[in-house]
KOLDOVEX-952170 format. One line per 3 residues: their letters; for each residue x, y, z of C-alpha. Coordinates in nm, 4 decimals, decimal comma. Each point is the difference from the previous one (the first is absolute). Example, Ala and Ser with C-alpha at 12.3 -4.5 7.8 and 13.67 -1.06 7.14 Angstrom:
<recs>
as) 1,2300 -0,4500 0,7800; 0,1370 0,3440 -0,0660
</recs>
This chain:
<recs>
xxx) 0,0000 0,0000 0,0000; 0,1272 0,3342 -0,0719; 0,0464 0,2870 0,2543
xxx) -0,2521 0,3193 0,0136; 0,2781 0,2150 0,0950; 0,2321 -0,0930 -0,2639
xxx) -0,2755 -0,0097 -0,2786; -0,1005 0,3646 0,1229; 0,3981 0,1054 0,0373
xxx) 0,0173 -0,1227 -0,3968; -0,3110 0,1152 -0,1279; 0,1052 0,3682 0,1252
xxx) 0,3171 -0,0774 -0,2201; -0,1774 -0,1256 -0,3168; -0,3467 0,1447 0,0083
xxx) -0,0908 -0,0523 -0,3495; -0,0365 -0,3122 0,1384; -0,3035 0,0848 0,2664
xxx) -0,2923 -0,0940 -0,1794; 0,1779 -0,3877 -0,0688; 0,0616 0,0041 0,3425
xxx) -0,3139 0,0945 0,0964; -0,1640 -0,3242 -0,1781; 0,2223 -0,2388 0,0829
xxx) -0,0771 0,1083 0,3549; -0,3462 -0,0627 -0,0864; 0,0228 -0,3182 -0,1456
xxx) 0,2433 -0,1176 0,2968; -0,2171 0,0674 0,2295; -0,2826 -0,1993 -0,1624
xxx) 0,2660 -0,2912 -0,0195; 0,0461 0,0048 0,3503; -0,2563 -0,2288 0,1531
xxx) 0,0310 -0,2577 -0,2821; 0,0176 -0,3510 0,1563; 0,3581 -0,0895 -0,0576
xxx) 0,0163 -0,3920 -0,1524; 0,0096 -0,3198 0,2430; 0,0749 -0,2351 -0,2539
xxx) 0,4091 -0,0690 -0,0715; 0,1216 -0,1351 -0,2868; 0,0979 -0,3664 -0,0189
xxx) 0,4025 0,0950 0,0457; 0,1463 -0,3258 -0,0399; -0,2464 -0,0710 -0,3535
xxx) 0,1120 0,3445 -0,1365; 0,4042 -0,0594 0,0568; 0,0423 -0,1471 -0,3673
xxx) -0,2013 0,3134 -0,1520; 0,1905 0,2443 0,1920; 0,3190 -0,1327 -0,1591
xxx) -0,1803 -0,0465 -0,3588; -0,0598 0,3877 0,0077; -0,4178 -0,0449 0,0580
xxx) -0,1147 0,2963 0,2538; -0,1779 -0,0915 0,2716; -0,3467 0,1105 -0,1046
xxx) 0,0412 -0,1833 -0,3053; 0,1181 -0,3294 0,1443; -0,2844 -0,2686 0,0265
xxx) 0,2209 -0,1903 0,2035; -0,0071 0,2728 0,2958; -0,4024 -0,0157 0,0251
xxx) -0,0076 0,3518 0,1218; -0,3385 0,1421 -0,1427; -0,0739 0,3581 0,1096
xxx) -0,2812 0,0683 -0,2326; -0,2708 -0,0184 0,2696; 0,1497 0,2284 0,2386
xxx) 0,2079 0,2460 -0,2650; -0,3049 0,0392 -0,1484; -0,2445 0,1051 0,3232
xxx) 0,2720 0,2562 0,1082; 0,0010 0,0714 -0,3554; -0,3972 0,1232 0,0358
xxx) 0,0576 0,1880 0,3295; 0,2561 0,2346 -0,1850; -0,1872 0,0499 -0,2761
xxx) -0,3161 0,0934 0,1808; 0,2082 0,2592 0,2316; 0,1638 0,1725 -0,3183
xxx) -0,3107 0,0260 -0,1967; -0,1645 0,1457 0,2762; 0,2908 0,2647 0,0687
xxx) 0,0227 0,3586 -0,1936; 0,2781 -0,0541 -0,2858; 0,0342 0,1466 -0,2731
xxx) -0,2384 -0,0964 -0,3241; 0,2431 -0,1994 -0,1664; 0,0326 -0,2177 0,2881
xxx) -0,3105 -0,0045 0,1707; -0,1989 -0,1001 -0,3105; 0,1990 -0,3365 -0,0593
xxx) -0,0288 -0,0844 0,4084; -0,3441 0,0657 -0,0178; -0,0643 -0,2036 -0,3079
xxx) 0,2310 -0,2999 0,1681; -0,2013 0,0328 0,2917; -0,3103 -0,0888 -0,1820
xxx) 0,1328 -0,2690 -0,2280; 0,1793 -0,1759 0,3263; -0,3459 0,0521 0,1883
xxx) -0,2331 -0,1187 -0,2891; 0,2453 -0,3628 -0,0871; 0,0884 -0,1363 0,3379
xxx) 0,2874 -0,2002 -0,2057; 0,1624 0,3383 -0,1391; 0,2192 0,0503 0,3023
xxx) 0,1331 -0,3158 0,0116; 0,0436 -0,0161 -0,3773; 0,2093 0,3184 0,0110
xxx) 0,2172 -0,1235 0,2370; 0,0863 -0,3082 -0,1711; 0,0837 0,1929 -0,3384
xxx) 0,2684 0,1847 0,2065; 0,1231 -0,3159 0,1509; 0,0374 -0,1936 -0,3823
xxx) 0,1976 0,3249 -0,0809; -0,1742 0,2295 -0,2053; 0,1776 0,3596 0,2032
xxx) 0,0837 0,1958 -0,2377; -0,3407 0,0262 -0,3088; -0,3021 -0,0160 0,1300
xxx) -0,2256 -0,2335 -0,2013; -0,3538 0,2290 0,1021; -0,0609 0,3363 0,0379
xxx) 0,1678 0,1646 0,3476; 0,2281 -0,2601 -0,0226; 0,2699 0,1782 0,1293
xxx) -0,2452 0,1230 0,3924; -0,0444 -0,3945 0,0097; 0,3397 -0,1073 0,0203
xxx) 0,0642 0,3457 0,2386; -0,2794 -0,0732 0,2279; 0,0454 -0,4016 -0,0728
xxx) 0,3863 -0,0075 0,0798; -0,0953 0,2211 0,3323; -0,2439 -0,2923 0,1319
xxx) 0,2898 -0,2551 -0,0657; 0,2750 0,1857 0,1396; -0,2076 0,0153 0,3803
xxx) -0,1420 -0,3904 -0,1011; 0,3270 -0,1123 -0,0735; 0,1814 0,1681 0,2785
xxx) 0,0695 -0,2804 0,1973; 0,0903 -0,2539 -0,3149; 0,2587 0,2634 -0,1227
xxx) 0,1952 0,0166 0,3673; 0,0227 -0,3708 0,0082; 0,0844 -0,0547 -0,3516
xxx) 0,2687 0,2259 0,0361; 0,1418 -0,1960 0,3335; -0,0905 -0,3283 -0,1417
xxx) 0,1555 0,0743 -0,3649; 0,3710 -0,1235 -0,1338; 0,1167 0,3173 -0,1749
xxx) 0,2176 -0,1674 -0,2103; -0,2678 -0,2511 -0,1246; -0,1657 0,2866 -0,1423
xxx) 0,2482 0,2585 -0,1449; -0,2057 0,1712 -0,2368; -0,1416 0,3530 -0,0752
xxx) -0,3294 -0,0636 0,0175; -0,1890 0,0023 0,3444; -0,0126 -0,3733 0,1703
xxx) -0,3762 0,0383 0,0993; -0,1654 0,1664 -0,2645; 0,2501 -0,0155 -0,2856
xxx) -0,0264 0,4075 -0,0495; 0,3100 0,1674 -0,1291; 0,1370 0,2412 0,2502
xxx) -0,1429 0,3287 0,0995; 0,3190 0,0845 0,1975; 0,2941 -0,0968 0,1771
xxx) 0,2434 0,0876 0,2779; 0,3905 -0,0479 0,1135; -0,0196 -0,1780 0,3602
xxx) 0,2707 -0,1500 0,2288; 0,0669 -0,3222 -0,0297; 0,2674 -0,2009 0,1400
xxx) 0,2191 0,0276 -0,3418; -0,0869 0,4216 0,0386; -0,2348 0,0975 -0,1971
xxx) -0,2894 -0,1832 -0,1720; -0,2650 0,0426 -0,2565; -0,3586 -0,0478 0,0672
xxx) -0,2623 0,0524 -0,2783; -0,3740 0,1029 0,1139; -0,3032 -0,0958 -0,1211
xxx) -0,2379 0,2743 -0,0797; -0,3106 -0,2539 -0,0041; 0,0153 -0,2250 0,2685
xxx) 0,2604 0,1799 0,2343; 0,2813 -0,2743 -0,0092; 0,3809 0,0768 0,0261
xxx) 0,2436 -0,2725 -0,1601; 0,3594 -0,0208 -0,0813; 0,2019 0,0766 -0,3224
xxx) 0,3243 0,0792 -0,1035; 0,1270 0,3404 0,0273; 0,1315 -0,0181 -0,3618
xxx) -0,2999 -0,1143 -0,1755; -0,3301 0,1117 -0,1615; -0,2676 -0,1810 0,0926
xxx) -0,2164 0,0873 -0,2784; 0,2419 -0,1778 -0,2672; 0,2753 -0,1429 0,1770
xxx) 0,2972 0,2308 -0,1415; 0,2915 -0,0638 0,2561; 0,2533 0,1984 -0,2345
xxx) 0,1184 0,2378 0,2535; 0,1103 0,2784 -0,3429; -0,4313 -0,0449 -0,0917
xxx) -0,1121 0,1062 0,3498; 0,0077 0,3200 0,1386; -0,0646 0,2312 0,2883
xxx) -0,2017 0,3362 0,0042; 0,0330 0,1589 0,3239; -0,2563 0,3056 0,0917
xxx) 0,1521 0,3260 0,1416; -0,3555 0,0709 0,1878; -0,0551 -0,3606 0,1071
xxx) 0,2160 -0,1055 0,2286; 0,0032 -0,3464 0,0547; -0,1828 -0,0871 -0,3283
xxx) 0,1765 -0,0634 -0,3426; -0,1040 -0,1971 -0,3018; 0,2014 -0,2895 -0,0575
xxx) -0,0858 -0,0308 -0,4461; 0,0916 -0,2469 -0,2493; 0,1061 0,0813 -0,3399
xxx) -0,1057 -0,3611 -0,1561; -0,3929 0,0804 0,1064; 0,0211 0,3426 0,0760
xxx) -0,1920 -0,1067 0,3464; 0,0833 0,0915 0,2735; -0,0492 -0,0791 0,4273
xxx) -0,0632 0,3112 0,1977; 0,2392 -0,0525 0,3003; 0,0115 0,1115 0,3380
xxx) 0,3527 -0,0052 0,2035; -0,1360 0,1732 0,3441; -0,0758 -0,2482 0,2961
xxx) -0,3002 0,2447 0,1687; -0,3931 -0,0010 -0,1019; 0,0997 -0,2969 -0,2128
xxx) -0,3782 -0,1189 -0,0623; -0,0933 0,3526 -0,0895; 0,2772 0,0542 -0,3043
xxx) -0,0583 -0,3391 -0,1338; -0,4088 0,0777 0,0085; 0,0563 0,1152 -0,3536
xxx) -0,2279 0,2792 0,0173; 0,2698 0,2208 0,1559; 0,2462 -0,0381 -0,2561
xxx) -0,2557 0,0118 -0,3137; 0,1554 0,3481 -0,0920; 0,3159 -0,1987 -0,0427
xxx) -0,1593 -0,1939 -0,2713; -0,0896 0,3163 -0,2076; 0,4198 0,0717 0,0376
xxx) 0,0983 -0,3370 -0,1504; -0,2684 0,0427 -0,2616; 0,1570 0,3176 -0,0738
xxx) 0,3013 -0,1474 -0,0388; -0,0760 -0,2807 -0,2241; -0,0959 -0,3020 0,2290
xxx) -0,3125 -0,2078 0,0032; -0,1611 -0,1061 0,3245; 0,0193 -0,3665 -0,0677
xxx) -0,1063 -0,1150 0,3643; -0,3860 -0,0358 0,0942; -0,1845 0,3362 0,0795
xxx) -0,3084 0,0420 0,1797; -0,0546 0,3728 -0,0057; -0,1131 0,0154 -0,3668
xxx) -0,3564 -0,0149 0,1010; -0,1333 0,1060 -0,3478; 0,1242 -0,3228 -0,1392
</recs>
């Protein structure tokens, strides 16, 4: 969870980012009372897919189905934004999810399991892009509990890849941490909130590890932040190298200015996005 303080300390800092702030406030706390899953997933079934590269959501073999309750926290959220004052571009698709997920009783959990088999980044219906938002929100607080023990239970080196463990996203973010080497590299998930692993030199969206193809951007007003950018893809991971109000930075939200920069500069957000609501 982040920190009030902090988020207030950085919206006064970046306050073109207030009104994004505002509504992920919103949506958070209409997240909050979700039931967080009981089930776990059948560890000792799932140890062959973890090595094969198979996410955990996507793994038959772990029997973890979060449909049912992903997709009543799902309803809750929806139901509290569309009855909030937004702005018309967003309060018209909330209000017409609301009535679609309260006229089909099945919507809900159908939306939930299109995010699970993958489909983040086009949305196949219209508003698309508020159902993964508002979806991905209800998994995050469902999945809570999954994510922490995945992340004790899982052999990093089984794994190894770019994309996230549980949810197969590419990465939203990533950050330099101490390890017992000094200093590691953990990518973020933007979707289902897990952190992972990877090789400093590396890009995780096409596996470049040619240390003359991979560069570093560092920002003058962000301290802390840089974009570490690969000249094979042109993607690039937005990277934080600060130790304080770590959940906050790697939110994505806060750093979606930085996304503009790199854009700017000539680099394509390659990892998974849930902001573009218009999608």
């Amino acid at each position: 969870m982040t920190n009030d303080a902090a988020t207030k300390k950085w919206i006064e800092s970046h306050p073109y980012l207030e009104g994004v702030a505002a509504f992920q406030a919103l949506v958070e706390g209409a997240a909050a009372g979700a039931a967080p899953l009981t089930r776990r997933p059948a560890w000792d079934a799932y140890v062959a897919d973890l090595a094969a590269g198979v996410p955990l959501l996507r793994s038959a073999r772990a029997q973890l189905d979060v449909a049912p309750e992903g997709g009543a926290a799902l309803r809750t959220i929806v139901a509290r934004v569309a009855a909030a004052d937004l702005p018309p571009s967003i309060a018209e698709g909330a209000r017409a999810l609301d009535e679609e997920l309260r006229q089909d009783p099945r919507a809900s959990e159908a939306a939930i399991a299109w995010l699970v088999c993958g489909a983040l980044e086009k949305g196949e219906t219209e508003g698309g892009g508020l159902v993964r938002y508002l979806g991905w929100t209800a998994l995050q607080h469902v999945l809570a509990p999954v994510v922490a023990e995945f992340d004790r239970w899982r052999d990093e080196e089984r794994w190894g890849r770019g994309d996230c463990p549980t949810c197969g996203s590419a990465p939203t973010m990533g950050a330099l941490v101490t390890v017992a080497e000094g200093r590691g590299r953990r990518l973020a998930c933007g979707a289902c909130r897990t952190r992972w692993a990877f090789k400093r030199v590396a890009c995780p969206f096409c596996g470049n590890d040619d240390a003359h193809r991979l560069g570093v951007l560092e920002i003058d007003q962000e301290p802390g932040l840089r974009l570490d950018v690969c000249e094979q893809c042109k993607g690039y991971v937005k990277t934080y190298t600060g130790t304080r109000d770590l959940d906050l930075v790697l939110a994505d939200w806060p750093t979606l200015h930085l996304d503009v920069l790199a854009r700017e500069r000539g680099y394509e957000r390659l990892g998974v996005s849930l902001y573009e609501l218009g999608a």
